[in-house]
PDBQT receptor file of N, H, CA, C and O in Angstrom, charges set to zero:
ATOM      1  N   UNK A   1      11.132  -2.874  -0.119  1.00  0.00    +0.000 N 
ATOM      2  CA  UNK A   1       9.816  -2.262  -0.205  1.00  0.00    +0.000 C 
ATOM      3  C   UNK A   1       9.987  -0.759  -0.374  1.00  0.00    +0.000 C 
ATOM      4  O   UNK A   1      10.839  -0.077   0.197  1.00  0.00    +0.000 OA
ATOM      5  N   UNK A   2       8.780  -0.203  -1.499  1.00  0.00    +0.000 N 
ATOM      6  H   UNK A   2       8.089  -0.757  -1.963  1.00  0.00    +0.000 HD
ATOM      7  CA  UNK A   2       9.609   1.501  -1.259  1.00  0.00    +0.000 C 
ATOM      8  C   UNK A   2       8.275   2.073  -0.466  1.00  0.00    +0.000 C 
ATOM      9  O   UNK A   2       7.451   1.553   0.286  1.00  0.00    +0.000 OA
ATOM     10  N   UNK A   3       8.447   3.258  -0.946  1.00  0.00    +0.000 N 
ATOM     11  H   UNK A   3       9.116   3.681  -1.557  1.00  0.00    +0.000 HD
ATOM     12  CA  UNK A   3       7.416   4.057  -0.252  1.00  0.00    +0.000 C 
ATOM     13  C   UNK A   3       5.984   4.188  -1.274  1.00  0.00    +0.000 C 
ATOM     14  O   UNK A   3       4.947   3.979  -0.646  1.00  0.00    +0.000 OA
ATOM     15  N   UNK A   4       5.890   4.349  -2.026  1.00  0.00    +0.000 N 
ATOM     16  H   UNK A   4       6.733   4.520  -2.536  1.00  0.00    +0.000 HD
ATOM     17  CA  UNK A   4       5.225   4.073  -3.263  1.00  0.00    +0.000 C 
ATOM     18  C   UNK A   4       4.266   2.859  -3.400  1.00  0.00    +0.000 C 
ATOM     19  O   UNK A   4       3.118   2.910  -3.841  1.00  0.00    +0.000 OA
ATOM     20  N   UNK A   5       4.922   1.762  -2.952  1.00  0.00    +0.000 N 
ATOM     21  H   UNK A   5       5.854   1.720  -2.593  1.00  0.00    +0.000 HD
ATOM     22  CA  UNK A   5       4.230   0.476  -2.955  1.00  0.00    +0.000 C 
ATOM     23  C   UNK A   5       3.612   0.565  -1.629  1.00  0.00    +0.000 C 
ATOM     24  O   UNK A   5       2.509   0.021  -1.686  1.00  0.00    +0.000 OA
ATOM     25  N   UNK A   6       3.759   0.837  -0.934  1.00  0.00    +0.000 N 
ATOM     26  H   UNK A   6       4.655   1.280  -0.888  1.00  0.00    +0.000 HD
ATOM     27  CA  UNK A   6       3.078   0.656   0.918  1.00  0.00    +0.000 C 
ATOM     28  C   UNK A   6       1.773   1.118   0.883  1.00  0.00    +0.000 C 
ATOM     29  O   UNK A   6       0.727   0.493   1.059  1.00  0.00    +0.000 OA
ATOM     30  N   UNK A   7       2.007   2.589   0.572  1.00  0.00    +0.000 N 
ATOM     31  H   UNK A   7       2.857   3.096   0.429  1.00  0.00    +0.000 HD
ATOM     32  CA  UNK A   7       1.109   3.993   0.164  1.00  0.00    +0.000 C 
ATOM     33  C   UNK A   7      -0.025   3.696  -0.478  1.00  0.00    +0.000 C 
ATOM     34  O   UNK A   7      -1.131   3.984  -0.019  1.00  0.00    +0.000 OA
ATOM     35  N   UNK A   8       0.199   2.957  -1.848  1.00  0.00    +0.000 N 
ATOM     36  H   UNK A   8       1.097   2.723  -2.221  1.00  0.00    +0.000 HD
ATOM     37  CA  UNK A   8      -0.937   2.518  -2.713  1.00  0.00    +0.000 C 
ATOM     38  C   UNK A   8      -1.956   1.316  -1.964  1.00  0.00    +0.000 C 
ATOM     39  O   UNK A   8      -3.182   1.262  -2.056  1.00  0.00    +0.000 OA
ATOM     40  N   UNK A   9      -0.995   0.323  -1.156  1.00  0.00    +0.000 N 
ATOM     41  H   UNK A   9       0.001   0.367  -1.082  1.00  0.00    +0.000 HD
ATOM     42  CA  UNK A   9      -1.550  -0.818  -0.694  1.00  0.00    +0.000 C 
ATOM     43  C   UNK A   9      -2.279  -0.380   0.359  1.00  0.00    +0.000 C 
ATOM     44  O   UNK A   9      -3.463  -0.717   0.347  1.00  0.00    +0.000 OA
ATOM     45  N   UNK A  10      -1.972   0.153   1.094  1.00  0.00    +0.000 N 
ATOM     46  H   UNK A  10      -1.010   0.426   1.104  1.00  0.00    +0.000 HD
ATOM     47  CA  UNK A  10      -2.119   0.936   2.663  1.00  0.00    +0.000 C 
ATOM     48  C   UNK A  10      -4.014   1.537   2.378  1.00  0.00    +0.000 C 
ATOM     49  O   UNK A  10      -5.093   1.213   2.876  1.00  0.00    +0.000 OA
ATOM     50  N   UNK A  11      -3.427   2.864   0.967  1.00  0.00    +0.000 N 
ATOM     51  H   UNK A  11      -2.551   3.127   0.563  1.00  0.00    +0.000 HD
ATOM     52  CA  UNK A  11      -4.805   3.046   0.820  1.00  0.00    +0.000 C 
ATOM     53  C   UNK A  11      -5.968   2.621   0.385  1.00  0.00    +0.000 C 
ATOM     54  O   UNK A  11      -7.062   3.183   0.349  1.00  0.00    +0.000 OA
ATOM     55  N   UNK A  12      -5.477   1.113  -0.084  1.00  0.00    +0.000 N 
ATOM     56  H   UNK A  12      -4.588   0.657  -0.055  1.00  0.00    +0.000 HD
ATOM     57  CA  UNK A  12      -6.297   0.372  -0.837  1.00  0.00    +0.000 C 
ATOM     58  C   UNK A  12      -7.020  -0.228  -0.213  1.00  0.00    +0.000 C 
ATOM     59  O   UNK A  12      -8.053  -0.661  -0.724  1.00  0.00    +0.000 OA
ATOM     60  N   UNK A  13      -6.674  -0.474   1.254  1.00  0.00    +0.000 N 
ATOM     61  H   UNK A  13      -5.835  -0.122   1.669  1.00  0.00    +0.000 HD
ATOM     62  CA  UNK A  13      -6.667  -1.676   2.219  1.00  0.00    +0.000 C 
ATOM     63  C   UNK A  13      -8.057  -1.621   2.739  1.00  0.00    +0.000 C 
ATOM     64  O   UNK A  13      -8.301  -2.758   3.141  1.00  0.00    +0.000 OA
ATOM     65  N   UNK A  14      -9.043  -0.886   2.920  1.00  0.00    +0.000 N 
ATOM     66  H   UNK A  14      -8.845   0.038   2.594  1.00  0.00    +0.000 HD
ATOM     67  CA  UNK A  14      -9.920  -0.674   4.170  1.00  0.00    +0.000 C 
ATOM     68  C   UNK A  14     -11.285  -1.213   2.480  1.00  0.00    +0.000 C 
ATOM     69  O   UNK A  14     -11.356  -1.162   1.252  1.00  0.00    +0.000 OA
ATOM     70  N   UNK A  15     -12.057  -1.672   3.719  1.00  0.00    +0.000 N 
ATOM     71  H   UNK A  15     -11.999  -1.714   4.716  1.00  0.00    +0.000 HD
ATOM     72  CA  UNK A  15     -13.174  -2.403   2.965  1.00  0.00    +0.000 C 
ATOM     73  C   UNK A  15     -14.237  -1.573   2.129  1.00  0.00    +0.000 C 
ATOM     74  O   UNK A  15     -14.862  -2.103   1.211  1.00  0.00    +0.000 OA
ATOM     75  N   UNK A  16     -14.399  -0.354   2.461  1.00  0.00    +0.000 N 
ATOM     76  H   UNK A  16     -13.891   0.077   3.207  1.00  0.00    +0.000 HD
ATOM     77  CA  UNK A  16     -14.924   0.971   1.877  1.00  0.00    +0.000 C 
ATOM     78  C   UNK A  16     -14.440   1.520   0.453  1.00  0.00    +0.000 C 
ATOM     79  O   UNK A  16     -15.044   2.047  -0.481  1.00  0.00    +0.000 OA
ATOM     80  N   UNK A  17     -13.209   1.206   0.656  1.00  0.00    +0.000 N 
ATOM     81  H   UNK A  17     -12.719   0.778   1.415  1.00  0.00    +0.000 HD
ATOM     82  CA  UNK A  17     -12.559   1.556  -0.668  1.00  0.00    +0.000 C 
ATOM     83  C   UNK A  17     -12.503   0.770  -1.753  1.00  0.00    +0.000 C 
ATOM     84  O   UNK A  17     -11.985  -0.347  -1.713  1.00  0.00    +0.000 OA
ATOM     85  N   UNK A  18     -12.985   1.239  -2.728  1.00  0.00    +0.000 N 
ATOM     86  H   UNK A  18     -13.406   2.146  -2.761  1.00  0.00    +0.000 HD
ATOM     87  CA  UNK A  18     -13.378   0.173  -3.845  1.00  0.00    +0.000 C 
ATOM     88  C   UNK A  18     -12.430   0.964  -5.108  1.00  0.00    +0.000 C 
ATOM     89  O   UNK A  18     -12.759   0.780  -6.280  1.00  0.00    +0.000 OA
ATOM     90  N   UNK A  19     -11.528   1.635  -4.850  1.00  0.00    +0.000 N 
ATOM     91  H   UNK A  19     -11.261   1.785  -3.898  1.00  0.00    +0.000 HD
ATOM     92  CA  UNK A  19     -10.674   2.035  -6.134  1.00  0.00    +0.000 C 
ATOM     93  C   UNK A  19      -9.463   3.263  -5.484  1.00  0.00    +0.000 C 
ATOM     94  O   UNK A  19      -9.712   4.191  -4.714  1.00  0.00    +0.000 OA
ATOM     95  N   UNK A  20      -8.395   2.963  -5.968  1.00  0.00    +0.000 N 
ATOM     96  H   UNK A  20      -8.192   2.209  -6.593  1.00  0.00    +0.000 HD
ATOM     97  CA  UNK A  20      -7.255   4.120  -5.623  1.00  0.00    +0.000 C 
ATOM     98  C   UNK A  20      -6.867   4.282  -7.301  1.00  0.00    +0.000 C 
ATOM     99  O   UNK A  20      -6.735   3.495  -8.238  1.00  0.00    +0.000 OA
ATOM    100  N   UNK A  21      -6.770   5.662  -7.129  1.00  0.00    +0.000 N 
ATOM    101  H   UNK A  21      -6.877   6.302  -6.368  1.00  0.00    +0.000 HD
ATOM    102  CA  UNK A  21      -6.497   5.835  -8.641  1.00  0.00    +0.000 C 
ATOM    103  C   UNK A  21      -4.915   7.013  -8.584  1.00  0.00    +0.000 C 
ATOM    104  O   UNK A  21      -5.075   8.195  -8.281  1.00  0.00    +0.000 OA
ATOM    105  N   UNK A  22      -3.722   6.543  -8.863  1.00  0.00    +0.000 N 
ATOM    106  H   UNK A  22      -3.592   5.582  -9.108  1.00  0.00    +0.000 HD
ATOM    107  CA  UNK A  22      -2.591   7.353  -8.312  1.00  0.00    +0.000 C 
ATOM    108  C   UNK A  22      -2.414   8.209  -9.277  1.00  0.00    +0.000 C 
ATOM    109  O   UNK A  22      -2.976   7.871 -10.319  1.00  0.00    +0.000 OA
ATOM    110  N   UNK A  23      -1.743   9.361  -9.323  1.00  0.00    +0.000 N 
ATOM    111  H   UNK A  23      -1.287   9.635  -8.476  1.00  0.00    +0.000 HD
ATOM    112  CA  UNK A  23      -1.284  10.161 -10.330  1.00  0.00    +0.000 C 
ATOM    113  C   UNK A  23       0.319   9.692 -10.904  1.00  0.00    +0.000 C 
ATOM    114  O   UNK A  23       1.010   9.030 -10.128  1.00  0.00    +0.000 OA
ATOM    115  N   UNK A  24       0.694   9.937 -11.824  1.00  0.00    +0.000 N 
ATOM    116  H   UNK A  24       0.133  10.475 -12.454  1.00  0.00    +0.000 HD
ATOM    117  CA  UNK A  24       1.312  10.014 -12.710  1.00  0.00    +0.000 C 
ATOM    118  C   UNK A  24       1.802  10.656 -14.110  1.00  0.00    +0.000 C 
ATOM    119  O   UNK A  24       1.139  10.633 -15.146  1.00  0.00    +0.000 OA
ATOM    120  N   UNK A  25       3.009  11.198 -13.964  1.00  0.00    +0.000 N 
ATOM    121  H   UNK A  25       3.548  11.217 -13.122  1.00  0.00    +0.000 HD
ATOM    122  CA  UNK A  25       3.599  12.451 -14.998  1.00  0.00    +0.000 C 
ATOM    123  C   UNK A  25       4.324  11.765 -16.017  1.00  0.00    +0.000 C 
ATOM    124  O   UNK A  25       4.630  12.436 -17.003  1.00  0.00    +0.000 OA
ATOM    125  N   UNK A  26       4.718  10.368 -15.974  1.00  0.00    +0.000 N 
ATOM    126  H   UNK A  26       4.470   9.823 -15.172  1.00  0.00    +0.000 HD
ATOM    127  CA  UNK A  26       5.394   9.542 -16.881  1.00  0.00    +0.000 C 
ATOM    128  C   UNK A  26       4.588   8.304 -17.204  1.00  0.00    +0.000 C 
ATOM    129  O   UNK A  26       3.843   7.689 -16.441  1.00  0.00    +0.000 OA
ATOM    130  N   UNK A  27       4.918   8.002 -18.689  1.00  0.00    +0.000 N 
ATOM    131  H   UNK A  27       5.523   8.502 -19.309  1.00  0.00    +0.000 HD
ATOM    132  CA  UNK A  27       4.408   6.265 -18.951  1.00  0.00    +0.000 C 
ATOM    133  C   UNK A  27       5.283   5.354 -18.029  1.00  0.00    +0.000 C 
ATOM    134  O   UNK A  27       4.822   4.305 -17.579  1.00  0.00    +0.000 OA
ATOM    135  N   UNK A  28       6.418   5.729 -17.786  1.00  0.00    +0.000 N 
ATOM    136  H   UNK A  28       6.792   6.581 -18.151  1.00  0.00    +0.000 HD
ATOM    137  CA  UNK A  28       7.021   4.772 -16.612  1.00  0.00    +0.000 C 
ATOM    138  C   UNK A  28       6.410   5.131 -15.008  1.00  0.00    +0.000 C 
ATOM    139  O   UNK A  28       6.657   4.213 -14.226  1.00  0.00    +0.000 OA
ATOM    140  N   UNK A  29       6.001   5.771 -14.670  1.00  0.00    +0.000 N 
ATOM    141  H   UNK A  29       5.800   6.517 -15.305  1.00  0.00    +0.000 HD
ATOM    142  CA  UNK A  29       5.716   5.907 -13.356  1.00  0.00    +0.000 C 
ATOM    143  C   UNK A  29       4.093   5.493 -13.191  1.00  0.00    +0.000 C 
ATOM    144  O   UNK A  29       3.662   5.373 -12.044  1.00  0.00    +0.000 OA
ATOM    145  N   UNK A  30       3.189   5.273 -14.335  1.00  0.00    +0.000 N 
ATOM    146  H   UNK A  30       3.539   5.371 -15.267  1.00  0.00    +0.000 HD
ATOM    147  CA  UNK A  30       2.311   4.995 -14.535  1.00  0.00    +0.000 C 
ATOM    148  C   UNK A  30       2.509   3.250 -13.929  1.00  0.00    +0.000 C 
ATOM    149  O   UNK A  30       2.049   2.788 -12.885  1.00  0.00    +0.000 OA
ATOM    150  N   UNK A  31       3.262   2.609 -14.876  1.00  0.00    +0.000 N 
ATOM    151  H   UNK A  31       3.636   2.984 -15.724  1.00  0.00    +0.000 HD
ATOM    152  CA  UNK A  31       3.931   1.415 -15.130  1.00  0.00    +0.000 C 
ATOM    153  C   UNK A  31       3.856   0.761 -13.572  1.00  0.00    +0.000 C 
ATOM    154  O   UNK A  31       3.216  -0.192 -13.129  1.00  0.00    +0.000 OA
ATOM    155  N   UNK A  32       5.063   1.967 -12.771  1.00  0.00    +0.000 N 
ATOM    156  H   UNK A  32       5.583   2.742 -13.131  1.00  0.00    +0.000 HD
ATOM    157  CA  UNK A  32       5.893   1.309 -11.837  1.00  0.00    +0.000 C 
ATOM    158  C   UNK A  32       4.248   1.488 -10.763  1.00  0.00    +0.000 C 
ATOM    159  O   UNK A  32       3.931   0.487 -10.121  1.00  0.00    +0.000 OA
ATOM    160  N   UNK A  33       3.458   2.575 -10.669  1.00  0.00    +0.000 N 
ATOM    161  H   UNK A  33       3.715   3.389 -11.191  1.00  0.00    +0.000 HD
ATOM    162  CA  UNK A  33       2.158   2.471 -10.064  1.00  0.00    +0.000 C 
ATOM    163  C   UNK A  33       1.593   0.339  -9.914  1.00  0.00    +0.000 C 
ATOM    164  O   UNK A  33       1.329  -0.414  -8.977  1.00  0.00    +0.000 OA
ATOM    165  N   UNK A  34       1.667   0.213 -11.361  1.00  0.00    +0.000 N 
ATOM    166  H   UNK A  34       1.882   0.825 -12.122  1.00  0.00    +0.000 HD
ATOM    167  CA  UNK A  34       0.561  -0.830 -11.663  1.00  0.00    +0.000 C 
ATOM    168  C   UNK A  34       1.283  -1.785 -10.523  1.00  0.00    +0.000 C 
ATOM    169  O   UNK A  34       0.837  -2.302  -9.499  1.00  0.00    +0.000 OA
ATOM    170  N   UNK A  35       3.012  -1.801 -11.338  1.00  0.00    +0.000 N 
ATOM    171  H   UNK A  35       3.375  -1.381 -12.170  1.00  0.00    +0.000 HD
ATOM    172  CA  UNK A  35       3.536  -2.917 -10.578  1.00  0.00    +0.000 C 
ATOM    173  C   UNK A  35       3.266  -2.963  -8.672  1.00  0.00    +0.000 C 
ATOM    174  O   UNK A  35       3.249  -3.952  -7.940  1.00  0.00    +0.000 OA
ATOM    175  N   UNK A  36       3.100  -1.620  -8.348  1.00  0.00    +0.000 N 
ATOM    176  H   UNK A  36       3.115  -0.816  -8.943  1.00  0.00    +0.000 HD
ATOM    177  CA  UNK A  36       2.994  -1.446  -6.857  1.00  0.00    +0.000 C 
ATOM    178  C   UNK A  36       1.998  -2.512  -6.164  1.00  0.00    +0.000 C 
ATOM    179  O   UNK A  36       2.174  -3.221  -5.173  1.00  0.00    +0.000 OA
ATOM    180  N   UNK A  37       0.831  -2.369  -7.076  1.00  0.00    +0.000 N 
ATOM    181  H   UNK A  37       0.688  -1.793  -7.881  1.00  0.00    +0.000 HD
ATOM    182  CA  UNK A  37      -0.869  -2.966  -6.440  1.00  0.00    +0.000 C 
ATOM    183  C   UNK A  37      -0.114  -4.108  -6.674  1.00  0.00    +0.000 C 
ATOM    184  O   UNK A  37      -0.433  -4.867  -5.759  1.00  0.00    +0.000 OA
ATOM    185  N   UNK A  38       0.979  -4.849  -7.612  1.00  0.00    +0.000 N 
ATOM    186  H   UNK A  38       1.238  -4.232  -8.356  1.00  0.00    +0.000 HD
ATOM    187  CA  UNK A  38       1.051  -6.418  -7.573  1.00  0.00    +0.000 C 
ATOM    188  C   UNK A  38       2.062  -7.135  -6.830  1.00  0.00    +0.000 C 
ATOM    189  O   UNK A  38       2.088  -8.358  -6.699  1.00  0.00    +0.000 OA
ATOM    190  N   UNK A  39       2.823  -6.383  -6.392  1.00  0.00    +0.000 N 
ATOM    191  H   UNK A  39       2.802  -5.389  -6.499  1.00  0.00    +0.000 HD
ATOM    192  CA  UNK A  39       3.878  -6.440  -5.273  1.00  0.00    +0.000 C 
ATOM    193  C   UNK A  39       3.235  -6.961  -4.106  1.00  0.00    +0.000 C 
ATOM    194  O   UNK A  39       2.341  -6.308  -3.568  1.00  0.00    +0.000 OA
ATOM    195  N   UNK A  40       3.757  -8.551  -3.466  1.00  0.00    +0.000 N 
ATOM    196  H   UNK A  40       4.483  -9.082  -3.903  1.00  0.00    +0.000 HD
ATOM    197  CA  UNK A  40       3.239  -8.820  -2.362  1.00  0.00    +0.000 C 
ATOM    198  C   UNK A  40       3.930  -8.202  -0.939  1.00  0.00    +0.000 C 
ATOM    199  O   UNK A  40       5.161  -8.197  -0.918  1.00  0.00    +0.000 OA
ATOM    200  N   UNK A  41       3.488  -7.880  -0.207  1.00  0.00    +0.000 N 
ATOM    201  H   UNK A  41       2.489  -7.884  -0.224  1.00  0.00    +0.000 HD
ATOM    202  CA  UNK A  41       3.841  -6.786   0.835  1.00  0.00    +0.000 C 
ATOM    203  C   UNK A  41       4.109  -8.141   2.278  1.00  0.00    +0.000 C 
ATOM    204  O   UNK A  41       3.479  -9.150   1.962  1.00  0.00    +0.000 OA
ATOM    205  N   UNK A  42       4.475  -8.233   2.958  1.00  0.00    +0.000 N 
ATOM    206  H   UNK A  42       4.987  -7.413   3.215  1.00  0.00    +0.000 HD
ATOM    207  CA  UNK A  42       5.314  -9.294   4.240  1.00  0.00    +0.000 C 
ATOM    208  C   UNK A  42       3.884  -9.109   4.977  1.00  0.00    +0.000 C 
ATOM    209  O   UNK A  42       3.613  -7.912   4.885  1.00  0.00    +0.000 OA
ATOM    210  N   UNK A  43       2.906  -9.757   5.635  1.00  0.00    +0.000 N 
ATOM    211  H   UNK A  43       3.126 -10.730   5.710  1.00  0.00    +0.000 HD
ATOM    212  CA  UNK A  43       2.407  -9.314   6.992  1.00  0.00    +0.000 C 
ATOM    213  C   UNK A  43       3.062  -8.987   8.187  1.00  0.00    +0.000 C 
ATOM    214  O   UNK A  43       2.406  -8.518   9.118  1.00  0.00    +0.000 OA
ATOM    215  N   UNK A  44       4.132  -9.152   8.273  1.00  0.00    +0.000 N 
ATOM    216  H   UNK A  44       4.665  -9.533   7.517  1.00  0.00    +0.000 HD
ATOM    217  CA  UNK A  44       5.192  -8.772   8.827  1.00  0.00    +0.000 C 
ATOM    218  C   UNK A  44       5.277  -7.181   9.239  1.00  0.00    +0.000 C 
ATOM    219  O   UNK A  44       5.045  -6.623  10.312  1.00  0.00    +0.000 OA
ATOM    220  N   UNK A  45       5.761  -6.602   7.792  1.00  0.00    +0.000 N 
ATOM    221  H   UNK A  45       5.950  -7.055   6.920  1.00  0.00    +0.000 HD
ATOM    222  CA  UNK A  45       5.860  -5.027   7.353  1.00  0.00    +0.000 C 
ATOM    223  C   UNK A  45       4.764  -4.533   7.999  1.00  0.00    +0.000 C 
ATOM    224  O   UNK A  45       5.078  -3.588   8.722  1.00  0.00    +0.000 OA
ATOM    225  N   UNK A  46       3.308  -4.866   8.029  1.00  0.00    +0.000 N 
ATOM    226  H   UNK A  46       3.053  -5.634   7.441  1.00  0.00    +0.000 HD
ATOM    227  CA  UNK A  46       2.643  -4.129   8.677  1.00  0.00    +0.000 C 
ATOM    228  C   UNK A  46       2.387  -4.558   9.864  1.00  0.00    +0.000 C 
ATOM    229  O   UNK A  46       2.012  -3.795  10.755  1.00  0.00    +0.000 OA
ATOM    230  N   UNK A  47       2.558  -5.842  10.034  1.00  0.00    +0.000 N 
ATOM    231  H   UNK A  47       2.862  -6.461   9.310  1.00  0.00    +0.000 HD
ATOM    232  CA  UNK A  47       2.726  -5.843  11.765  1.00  0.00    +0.000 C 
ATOM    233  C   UNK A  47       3.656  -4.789  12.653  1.00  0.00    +0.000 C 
ATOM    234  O   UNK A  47       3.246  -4.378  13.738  1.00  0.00    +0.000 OA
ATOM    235  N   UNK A  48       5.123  -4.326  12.030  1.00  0.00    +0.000 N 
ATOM    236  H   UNK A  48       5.457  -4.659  11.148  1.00  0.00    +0.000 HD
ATOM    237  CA  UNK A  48       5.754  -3.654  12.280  1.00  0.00    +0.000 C 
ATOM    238  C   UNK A  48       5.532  -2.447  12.395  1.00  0.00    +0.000 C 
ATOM    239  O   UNK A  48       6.034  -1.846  13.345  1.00  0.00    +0.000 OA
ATOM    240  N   UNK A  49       4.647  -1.714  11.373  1.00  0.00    +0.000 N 
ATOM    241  H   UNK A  49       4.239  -2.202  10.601  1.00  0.00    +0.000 HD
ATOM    242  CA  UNK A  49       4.739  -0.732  11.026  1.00  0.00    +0.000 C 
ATOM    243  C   UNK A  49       3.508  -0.233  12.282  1.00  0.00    +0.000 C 
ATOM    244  O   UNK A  49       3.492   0.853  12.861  1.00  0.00    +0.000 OA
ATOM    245  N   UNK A  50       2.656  -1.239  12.448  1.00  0.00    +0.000 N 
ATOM    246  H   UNK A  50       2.670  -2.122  11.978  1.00  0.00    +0.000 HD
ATOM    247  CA  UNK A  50       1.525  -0.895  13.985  1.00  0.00    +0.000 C 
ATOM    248  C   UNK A  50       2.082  -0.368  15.403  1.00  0.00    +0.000 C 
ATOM    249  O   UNK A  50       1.861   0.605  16.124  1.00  0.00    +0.000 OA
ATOM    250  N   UNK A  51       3.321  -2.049  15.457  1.00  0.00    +0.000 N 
ATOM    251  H   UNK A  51       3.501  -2.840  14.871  1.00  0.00    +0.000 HD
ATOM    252  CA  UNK A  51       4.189  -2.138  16.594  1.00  0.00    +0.000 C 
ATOM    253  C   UNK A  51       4.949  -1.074  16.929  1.00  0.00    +0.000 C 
ATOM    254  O   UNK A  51       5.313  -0.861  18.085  1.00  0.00    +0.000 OA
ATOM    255  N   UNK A  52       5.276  -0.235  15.799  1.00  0.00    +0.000 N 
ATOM    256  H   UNK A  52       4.980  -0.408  14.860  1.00  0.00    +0.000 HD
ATOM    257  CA  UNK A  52       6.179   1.160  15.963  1.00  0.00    +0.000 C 
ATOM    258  C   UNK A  52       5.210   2.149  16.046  1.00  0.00    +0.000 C 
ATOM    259  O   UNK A  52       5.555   3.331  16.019  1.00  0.00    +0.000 OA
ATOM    260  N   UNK A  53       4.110   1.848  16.137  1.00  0.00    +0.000 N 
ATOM    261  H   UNK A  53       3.830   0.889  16.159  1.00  0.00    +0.000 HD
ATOM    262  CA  UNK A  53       3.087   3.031  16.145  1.00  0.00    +0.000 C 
ATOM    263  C   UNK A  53       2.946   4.327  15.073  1.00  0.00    +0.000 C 
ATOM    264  O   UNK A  53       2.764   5.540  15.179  1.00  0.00    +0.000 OA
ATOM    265  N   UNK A  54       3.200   3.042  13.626  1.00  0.00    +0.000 N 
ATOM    266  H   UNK A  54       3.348   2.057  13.541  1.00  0.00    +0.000 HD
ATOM    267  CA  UNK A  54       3.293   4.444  12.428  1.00  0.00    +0.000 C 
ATOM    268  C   UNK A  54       1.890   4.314  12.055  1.00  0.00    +0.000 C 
ATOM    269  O   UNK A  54       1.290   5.211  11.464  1.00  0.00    +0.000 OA
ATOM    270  N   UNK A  55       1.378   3.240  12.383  1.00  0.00    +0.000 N 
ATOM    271  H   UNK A  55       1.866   2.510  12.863  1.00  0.00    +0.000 HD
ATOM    272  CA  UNK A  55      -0.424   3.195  11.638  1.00  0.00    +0.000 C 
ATOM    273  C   UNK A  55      -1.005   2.771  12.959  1.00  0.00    +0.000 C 
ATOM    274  O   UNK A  55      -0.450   2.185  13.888  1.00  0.00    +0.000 OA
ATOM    275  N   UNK A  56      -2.391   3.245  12.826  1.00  0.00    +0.000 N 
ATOM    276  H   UNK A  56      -2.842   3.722  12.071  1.00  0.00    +0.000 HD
ATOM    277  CA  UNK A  56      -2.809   2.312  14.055  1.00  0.00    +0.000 C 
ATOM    278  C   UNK A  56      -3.327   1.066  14.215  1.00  0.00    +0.000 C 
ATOM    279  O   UNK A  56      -3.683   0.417  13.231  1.00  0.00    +0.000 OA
ATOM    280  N   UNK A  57      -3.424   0.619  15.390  1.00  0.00    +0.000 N 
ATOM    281  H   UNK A  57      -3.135   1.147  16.189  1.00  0.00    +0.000 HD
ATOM    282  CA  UNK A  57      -3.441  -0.902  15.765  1.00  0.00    +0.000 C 
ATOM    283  C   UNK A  57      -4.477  -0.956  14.939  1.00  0.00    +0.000 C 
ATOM    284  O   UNK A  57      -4.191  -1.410  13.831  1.00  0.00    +0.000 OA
ATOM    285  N   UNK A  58      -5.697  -0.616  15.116  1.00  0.00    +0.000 N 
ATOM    286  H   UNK A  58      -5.929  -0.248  16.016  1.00  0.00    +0.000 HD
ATOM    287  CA  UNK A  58      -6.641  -0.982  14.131  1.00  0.00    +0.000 C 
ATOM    288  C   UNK A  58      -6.746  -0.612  12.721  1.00  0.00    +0.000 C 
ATOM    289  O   UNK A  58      -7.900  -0.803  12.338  1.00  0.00    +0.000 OA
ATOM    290  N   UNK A  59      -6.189  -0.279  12.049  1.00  0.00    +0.000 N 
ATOM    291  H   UNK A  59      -5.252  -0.124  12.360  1.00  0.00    +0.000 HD
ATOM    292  CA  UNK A  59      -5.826   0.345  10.688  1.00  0.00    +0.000 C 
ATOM    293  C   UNK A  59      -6.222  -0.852  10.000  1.00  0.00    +0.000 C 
ATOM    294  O   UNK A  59      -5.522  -1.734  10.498  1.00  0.00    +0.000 OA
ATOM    295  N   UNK A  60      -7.114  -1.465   8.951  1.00  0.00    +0.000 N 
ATOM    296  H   UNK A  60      -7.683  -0.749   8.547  1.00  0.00    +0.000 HD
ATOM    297  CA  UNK A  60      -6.690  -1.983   7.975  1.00  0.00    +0.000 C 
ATOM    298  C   UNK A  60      -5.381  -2.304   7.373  1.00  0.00    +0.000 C 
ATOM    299  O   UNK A  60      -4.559  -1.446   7.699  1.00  0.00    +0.000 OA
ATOM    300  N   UNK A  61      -5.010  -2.987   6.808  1.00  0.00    +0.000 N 
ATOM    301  H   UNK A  61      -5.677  -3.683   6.544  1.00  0.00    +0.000 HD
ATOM    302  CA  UNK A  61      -3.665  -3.207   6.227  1.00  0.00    +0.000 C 
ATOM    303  C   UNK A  61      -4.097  -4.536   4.731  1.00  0.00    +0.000 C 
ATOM    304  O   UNK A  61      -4.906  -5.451   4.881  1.00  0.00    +0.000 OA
ATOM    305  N   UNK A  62      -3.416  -4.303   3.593  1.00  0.00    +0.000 N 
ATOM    306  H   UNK A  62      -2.759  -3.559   3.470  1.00  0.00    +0.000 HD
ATOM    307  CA  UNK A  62      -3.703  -5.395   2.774  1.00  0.00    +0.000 C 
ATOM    308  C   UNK A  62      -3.968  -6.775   3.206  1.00  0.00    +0.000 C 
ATOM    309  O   UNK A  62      -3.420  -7.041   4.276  1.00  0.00    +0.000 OA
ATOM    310  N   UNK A  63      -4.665  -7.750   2.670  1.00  0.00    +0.000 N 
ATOM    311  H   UNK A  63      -5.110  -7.534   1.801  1.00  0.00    +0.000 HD
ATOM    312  CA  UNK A  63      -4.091  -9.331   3.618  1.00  0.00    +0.000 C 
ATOM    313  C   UNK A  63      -3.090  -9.330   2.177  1.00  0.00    +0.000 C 
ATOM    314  O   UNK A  63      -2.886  -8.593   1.212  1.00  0.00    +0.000 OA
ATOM    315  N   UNK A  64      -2.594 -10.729   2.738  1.00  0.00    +0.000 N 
ATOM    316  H   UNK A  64      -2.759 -11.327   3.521  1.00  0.00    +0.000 HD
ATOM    317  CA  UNK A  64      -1.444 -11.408   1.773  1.00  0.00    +0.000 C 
ATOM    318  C   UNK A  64      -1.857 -12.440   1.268  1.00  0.00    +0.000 C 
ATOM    319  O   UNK A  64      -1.134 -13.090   0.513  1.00  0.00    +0.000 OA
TER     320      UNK A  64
């Protein structure tokens, strides 16, 4: 998982948000953006990522 893919999903996640639109300086980084939103993410990863106290317990998180 990188950092890139989390980031996009993460901000995508909450029910309010109806569009993330990322920047991009390359047709490949444009690309690797799209692939991010289609990348399935573990429920796991963000169970973890609560449990370590990097997001909070109540944070939204993508479903799977």
């Amino acid at each position: 998982m990188d950092l890139r893919t989390a980031a996009l999903q993460f901000a995508a996640a909450p029910a309010e948000v109806s569009g993330v639109i990322p920047g991009a300086h390359t047709v490949e980084q444009a690309v690797q953006n799209a692939q991010s939103f289609k990348t399935k993410i573990p429920a796991d990863f963000w169970r973890e990522l609560k449990h370590e106290k990097l997001i909070a317990e109540n944070a939204p998180v993508p479903m799977v």
